[in-house]
C-alpha positions in Angstrom: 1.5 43.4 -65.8 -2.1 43.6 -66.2 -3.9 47.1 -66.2 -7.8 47.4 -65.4 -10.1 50.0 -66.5 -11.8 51.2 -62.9 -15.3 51.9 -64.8 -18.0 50.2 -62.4 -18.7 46.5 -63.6 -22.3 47.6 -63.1 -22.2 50.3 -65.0 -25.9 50.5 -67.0 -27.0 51.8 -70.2 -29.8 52.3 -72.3 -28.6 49.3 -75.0 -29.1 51.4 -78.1 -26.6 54.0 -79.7 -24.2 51.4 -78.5 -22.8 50.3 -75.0 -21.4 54.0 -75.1 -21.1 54.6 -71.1 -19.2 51.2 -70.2 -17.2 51.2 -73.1 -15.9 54.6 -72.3 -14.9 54.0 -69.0 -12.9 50.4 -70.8 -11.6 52.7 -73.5 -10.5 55.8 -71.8 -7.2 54.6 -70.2 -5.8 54.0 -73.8 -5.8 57.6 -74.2 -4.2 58.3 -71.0 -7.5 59.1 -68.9 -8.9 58.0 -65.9 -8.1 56.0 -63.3 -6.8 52.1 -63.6 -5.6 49.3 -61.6 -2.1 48.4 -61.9 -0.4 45.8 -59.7 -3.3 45.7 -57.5 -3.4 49.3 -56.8 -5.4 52.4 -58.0 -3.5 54.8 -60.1 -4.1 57.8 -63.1 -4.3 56.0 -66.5 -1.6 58.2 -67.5 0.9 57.0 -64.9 0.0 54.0 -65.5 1.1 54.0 -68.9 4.4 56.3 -68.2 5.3 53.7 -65.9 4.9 50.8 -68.3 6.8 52.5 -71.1 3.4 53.1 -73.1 2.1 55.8 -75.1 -1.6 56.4 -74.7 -3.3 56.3 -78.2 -3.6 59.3 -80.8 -7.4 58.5 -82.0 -7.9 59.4 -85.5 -11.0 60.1 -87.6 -13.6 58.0 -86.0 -11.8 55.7 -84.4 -13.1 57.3 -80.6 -16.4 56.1 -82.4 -15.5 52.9 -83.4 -14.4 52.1 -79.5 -17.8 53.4 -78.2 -20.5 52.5 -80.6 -21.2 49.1 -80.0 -22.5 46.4 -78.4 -18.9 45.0 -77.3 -20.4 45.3 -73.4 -23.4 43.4 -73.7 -22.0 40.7 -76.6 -18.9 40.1 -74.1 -21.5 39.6 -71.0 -23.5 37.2 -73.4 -20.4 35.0 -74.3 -19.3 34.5 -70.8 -23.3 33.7 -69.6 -23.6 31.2 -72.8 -19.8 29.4 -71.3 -21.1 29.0 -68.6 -24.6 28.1 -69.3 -23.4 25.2 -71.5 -22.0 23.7 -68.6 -24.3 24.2 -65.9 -27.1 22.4 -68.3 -24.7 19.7 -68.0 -24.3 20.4 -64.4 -28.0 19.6 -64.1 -27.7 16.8 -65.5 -24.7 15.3 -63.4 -26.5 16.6 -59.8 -29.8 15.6 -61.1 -28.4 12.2 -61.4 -26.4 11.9 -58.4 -29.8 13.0 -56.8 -32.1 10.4 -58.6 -30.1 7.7 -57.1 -30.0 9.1 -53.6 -33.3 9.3 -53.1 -34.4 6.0 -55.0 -35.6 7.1 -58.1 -36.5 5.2 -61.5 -34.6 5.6 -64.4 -37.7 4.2 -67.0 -38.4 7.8 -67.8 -34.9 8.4 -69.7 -35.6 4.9 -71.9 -35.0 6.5 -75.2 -38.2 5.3 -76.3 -39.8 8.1 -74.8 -37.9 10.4 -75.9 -37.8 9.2 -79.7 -41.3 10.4 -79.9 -41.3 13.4 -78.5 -38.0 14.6 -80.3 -36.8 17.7 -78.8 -32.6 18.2 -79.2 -32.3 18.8 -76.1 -34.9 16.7 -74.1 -33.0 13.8 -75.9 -29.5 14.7 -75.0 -30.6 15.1 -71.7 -32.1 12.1 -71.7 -28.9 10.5 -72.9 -26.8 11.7 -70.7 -29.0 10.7 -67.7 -28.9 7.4 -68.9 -25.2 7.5 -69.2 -24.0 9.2 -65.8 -26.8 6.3 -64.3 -24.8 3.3 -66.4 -23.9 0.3 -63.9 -25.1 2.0 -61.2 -26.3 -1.1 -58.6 -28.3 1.8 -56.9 -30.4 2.6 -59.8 -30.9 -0.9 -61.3 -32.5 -1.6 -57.8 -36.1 -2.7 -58.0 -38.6 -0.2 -56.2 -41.5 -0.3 -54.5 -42.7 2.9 -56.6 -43.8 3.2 -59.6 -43.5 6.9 -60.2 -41.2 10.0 -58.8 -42.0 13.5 -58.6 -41.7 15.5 -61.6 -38.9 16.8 -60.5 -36.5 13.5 -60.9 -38.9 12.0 -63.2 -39.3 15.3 -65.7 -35.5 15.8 -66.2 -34.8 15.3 -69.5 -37.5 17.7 -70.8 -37.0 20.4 -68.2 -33.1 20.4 -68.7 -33.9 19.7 -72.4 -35.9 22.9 -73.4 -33.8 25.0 -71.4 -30.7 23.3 -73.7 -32.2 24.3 -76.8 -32.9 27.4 -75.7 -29.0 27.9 -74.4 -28.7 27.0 -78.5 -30.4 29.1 -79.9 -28.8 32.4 -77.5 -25.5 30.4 -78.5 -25.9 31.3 -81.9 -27.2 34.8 -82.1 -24.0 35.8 -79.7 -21.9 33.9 -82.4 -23.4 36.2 -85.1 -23.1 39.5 -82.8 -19.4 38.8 -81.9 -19.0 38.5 -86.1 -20.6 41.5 -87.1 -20.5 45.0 -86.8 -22.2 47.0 -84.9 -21.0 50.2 -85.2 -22.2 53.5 -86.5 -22.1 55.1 -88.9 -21.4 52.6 -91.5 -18.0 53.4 -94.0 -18.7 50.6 -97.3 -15.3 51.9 -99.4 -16.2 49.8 -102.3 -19.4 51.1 -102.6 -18.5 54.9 -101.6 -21.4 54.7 -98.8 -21.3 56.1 -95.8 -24.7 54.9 -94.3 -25.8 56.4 -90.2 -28.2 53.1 -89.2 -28.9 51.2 -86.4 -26.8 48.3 -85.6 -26.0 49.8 -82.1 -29.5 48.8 -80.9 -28.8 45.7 -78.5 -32.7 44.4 -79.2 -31.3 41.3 -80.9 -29.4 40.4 -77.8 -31.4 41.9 -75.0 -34.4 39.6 -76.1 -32.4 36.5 -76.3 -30.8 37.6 -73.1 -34.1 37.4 -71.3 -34.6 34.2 -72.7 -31.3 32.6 -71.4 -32.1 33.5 -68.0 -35.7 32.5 -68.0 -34.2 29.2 -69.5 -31.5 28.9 -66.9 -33.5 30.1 -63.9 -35.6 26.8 -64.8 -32.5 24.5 -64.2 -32.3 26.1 -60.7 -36.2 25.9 -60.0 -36.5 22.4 -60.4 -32.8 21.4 -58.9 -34.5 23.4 -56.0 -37.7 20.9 -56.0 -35.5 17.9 -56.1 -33.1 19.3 -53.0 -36.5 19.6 -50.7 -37.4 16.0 -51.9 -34.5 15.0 -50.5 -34.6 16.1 -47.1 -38.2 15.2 -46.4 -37.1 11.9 -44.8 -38.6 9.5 -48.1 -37.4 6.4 -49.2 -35.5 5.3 -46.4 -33.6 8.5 -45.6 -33.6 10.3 -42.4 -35.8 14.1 -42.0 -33.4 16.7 -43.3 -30.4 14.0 -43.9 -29.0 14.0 -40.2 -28.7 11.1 -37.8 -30.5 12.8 -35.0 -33.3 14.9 -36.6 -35.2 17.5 -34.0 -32.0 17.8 -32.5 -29.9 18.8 -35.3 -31.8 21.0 -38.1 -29.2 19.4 -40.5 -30.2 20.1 -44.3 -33.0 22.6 -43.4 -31.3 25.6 -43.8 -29.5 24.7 -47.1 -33.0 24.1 -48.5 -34.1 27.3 -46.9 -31.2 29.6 -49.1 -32.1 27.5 -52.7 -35.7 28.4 -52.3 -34.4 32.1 -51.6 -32.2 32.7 -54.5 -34.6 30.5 -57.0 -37.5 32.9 -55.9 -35.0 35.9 -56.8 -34.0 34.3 -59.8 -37.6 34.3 -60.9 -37.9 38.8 -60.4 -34.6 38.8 -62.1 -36.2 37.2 -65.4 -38.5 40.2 -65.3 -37.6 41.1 -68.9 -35.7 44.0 -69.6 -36.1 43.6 -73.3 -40.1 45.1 -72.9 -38.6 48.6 -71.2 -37.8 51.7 -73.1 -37.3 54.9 -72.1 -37.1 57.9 -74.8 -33.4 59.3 -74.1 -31.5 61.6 -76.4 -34.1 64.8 -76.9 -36.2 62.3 -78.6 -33.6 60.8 -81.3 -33.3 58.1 -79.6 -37.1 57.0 -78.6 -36.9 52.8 -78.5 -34.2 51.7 -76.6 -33.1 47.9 -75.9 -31.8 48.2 -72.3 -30.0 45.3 -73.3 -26.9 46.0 -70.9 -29.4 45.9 -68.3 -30.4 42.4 -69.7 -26.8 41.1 -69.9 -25.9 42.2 -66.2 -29.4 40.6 -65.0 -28.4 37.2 -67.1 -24.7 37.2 -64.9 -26.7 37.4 -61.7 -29.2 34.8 -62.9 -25.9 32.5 -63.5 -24.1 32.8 -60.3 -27.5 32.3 -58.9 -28.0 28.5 -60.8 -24.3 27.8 -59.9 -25.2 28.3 -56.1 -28.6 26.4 -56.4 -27.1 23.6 -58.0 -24.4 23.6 -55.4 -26.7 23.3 -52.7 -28.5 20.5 -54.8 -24.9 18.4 -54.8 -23.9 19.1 -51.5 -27.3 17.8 -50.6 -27.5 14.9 -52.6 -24.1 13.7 -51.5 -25.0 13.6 -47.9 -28.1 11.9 -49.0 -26.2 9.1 -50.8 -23.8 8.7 -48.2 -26.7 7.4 -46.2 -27.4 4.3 -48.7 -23.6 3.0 -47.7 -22.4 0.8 -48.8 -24.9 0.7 -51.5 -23.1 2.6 -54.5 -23.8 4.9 -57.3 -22.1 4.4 -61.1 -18.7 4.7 -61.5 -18.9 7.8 -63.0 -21.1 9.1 -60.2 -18.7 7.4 -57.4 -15.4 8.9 -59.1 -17.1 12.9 -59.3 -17.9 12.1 -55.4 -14.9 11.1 -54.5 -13.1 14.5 -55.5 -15.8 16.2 -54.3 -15.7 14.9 -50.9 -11.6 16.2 -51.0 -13.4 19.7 -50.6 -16.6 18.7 -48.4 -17.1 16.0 -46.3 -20.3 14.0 -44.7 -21.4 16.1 -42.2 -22.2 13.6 -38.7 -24.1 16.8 -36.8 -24.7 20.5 -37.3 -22.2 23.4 -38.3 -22.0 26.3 -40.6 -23.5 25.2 -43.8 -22.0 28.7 -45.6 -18.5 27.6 -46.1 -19.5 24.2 -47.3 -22.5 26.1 -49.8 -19.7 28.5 -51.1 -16.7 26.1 -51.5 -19.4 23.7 -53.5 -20.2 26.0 -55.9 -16.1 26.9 -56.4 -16.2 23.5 -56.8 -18.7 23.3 -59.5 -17.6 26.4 -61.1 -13.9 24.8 -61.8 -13.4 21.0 -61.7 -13.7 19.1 -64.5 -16.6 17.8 -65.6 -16.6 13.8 -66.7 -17.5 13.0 -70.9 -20.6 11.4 -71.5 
């Protein structure tokens, strides 16, 4: 059985002397204190413990320290957010796609010409993958009356791209910070040194955190731009993708709930990183308010996976209009399974359950290899 600390999820601190209040309320039912879950059902740590045949630890000479003085809170917020941000970049790219082809678009912008001169990592990848997730696609190798798309289809690779590199970068300093040491203060037994420093302050990750969800908040903002592209009856498809526009509102509404959560993606990437507040009788007078950071940045993801959601379930209906016109293989196979969960929708309903079973959807199938 499973046993789960009942400290508040959304429990805040300062993000400097360590993730002390969160990782008390983790820690304290391995002495025997507080209150857990157990079997789905709130009980005294203690009991908990008797009941499991467990003894609750005997903490010795700085070891309560050790549990508390860190920045295990915020590093395990920013490994979950980087997960998950490494696949909704690639989400982008997949929806994005699917949503090029419904409404028409070109694909000359991802020619890898472009891109070879402007050589960003990740506008190139980005680039590449469009290209391959668009591969034999009889939709997309159409000729067009156009000759250009909005930015949003046509912009792609380097909006997805910088937001890549910056997913990179945060990728790498959460690497370091779940392979150092952050506690205080510092025992170096070789060297007989016992130092008191500062590698508690979460600035390193609070920073990058506000980065990530700036970065990811983008990947929502434009999948946004591209979802109201597609219901504004261009290109051969019907005003807000119904049959009967006027009398059903259709894809209105969906639109409606992206533009919502984009625009409250966009106060949650106020930066937490440029607050400070002196705590601590003074002692401690700079303070990260990187937890604060890390819970903003697991908003800011749930938020993209929703947005992106919307953009799919979206683009689907729009592509089911060019029947029995098709997309790629790749494209047609992803649709297939996703239309197992959500199907074409021939008049109005509730949109809700549809929204929130596409994001389930997006948040667990897996994703084809490009």
């Amino acid at each position: 059985m499973k046993m789960y600390s009942s400290g508040s999820l959304y429990t805040r601190l300062l993000g400097a002397s360590g993730d002390l209040a969160p990782l008390a309320h983790l820690c304290l039912p391995l002495i025997g204190e507080g209150i857990v879950k157990l079997a789905g059902k709130e009980v005294q740590a203690k009991e908990a413990l008797e009941s499991l045949g467990w003894k609750p630890l005997q903490l010795k000479m700085k070891e309560g320290l050790a549990l508390l003085n860190g920045t295990q809170f915020m590093s395990a917020y920013g490994a979950y957010c980087v997960f998950h941000a490494e696949r909704l970049a690639f989400i982008a790219d997949l929806v994005g796609a699917i949503a090029l082809d419904a409404y028409g678009g070109l694909t000359d912008p991802f020619d890898p010409l472009v891109h070879a001169v402007r050589p960003h990592p990740g506008q190139i990848e980005s680039a590449r993958r469009l290209r391959e997730l668009l591969l034999h696609s009889p939709l997309a190798n159409e000729s067009k009356e156009h000759i250009q798309d909005p930015y949003s289809f046509r912009c792609m690779p380097q909006v997805h791209g910088a937001s890549i590199d910056a997913i990179e970068h945060v990728k790498m300093v959460v690497e370091r910070e779940l392979n150092s040491v952050s506690d205080n203060p510092l025992i170096f037994p070789e060297e007989d040194k016992v130092i008191s420093a500062g590698n508690f302050h979460g600035q390193p990750l609070a920073i990058n955190y506000d980065y990530l969800a700036i970065a990811l908040s983008e990947l929502a903002n434009i999948s946004e731009r591209r979802t109201f592209q597609l219901i504004m009856g261009k290109n051969g498809l019907p005003v807000y993708l119904v049959k009967k526009p006027g009398l059903h509102s259709g894809f209105m509404i969906p639109q409606y709930t992206s533009a919502g959560i984009v625009s409250q993606n966009k106060q949650l990437c106020s930066p937490a990183s440029v607050d400070s507040i002196v705590s601590s009788n003074g002692q401690e007078d700079h303070v990260s308010m990187g937890a604060n950071a890390a819970t903003k940045l697991y908003e800011v993801v749930e938020n993209v996976y929703q947005v992106l959601a919307i953009e799919l379930f979206t683009a689907a209906q729009a592509l089911d209009f060019r029947r029995p016109k098709k997309s790629s293989p790749i494209i047609e196979l992803f649709l297939e399974e996703y239309r197992k969960v959500v199907p074409f929708l021939h008049e109005d309903e509730q949109m809700h359950p549809h929204m929130v079973n596409t994001k389930d959807y997006l948040m667990k199938v897996d994703l084809p290899v490009v």
